[in-house]
Structure formats: structure tokens, C-alpha cells
N, C-alpha and C positions, 0 to 999 in steps of 0.2 A: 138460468134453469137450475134448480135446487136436485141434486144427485140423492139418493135415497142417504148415505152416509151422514147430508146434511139435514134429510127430515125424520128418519128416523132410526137412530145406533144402533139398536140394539138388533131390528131386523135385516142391516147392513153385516154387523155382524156376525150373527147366524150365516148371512149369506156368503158371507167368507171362508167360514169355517167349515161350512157345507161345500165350496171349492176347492177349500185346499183338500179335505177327505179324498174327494174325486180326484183331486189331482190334476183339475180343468186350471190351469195357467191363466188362460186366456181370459177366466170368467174375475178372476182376482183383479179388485181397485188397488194397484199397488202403490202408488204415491200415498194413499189415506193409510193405508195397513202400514206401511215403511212407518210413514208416524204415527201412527198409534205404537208401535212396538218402540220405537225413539223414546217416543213420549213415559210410556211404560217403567222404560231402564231406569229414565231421570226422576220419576216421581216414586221409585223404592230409595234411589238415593237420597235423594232430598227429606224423604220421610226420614230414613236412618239417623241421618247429617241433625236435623229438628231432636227426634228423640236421644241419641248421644251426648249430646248438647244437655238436655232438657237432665236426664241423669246424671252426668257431671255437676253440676250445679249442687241439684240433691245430694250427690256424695260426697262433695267438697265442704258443702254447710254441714252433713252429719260429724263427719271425721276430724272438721278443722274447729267449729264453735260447741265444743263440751257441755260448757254449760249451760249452752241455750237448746240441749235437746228435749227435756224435758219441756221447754214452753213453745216449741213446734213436733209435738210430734206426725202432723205431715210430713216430714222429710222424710222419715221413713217408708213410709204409708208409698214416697212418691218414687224413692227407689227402688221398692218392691214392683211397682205398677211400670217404669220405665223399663226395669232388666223384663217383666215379661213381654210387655212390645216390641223390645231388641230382638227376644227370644222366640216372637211371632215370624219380625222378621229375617232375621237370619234361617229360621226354619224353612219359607216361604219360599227366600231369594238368598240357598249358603256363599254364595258370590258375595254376600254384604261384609262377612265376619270381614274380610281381607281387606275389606272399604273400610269397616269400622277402626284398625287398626289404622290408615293410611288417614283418615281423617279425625285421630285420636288429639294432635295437637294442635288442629285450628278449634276443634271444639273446645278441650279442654282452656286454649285463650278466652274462648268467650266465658265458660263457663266462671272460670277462676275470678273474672270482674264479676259476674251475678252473684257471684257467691259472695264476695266482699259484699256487695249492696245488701245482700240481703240479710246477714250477718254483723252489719256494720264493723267486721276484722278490714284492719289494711289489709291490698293487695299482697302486701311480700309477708301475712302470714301462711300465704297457699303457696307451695313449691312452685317455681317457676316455671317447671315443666312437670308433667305428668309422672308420677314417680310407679305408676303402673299400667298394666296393658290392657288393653279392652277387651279381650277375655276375659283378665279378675276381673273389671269394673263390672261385668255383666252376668258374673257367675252369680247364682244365688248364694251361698254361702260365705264368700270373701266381707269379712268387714276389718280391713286391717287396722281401726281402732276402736272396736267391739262392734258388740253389736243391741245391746241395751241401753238404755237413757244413764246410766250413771258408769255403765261396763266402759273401759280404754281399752279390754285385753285385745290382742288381736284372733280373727278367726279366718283362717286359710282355708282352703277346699284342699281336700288329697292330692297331694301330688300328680295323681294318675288326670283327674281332674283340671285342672288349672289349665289346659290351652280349650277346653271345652264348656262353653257356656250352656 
């Protein structure tokens, strides 16, 4: 026997959210609602985890290959569009900033190898490890080695700025 949750969601979940308003206990699929809201938690993280990732890469190919910016100017294009996803979701779910941080250097391993690929730099000319925090990585402003096709200089965010993406 198919439960309304399995034929139709979305009126499932109406009817949940119409229980819990009321405050009826009893009227609540709790096992499906438990995961749905499990399910929830893991699939902002995993988004995060994808886009952190996906921006690392971008920011590693801008700041480490110079002179291949001007013959990809996607890279930029790509860490504009990731810092504002970050910035969707950190807004969304602020629980993430302190993920982003805490999954800053599995990301940035992957990232560090995509970058070599795509770059054709060896791996040891990307730092070993992350030489900044994912707040700068994700502030708009941060390009610690410019931020133009031929610019190295570096461009910081304010002081006041720099732990807020």
C-alpha cells in the first residue's frame, strides 16, 4: 500500500506542515519527515562541499597560471558565479560558513590536482595546503594576485571585512 508521501510530496507535505502548525503529534509521518529533514542537512552540505571545490579550482587556475588568463577568461567569469552560490548558500544555511572552513582542505586537495590538469602547471606549483580561508576564498573582493588579465597586484577586502563573505 502506497502512503500518500509515496504518491504524492508535495501534498504530504502540506499535510505535515498543516500538523505541525496545529500542533497534532499524532497526525505527523514521523519516520518520512526524520528524513526528509536528514536528507535536507546532507544535501546543503554536499552542495557546499561540490561548489567549494568547483571555486577552488577556478581560483587556483586564476592566481597560479598568469599567463594563461587572458586565453581563459572563464575562470573568472567562474569564480564570480561560485563565490555567489557560496554566498546563496551560506546565506540560506549560515551553519555552512563553519563547514566551509572545516572542509576547506579536502576540497582544496581536489581542487589543487584539477588545477594542474587544467593548467598543465605541476602539482607543487599550487601551495600544498591552502594558504587562505574560505571566507577570503569567497569574499568578493579578495584576488591576492590581482584581479585583471595582466594585474599580479594583490586586492584584499577591508580589514573589517575579511571573516565575512
Amino acid at each position: 500500500m502506497n502512503s500518500l508521501y509515496d504518491t504524492d510530496f508535495r501534498t504530504w507535505m502540506q499535510t505535515q506542515i498543516d500538523a505541525l502548525r496545529r500542533g497534532d503529534w499524532n497526525a505527523l509521518d514521523m519516520d518520512n519527515l526524520i528524513d526528509e529533514l536528514e536528507s535536507l542537512g546532507r544535501g546543503s552540505t554536499v552542495r557546499l562541499r561540490h561548489e567549494l571545490c568547483e571555486l577552488l579550482v577556478w581560483f587556483l587556475c586564476w592566481n597560479y597560471a598568469f599567463e594563461s588568463r587572458p586565453k581563459h577568461p572563464h575562470w573568472y567569469v567562474r569564480i564570480g558565479s561560485g563565490r555567489v552560490e557560496l554566498d546563496v548558500l551560506t546565506h540560506v544555511w549560515p551553519h555552512l560558513r563553519a563547514e566551509a572552513e572545516a572542509r576547506l582542505p579536502e576540497c582544496y586537495a581536489y581542487a589543487r590536482e584539477v588545477a594542474s590538469e587544467e593548467t598543465g602547471l605541476p602539482l607543487d606549483a599550487f601551495p600544498e595546503t591552502c594558504p587562505w580561508t574560505a571566507a577570503l576564498i569567497m569574499h568578493s573582493t579578495f584576488w591576492p594576485m590581482g584581479c585583471g588579465e595582466t594585474d599580479r597586484r594583490p586586492v584584499w577586502p577591508p580589514e573589517e571585512e575579511e571573516d565575512t563573505p
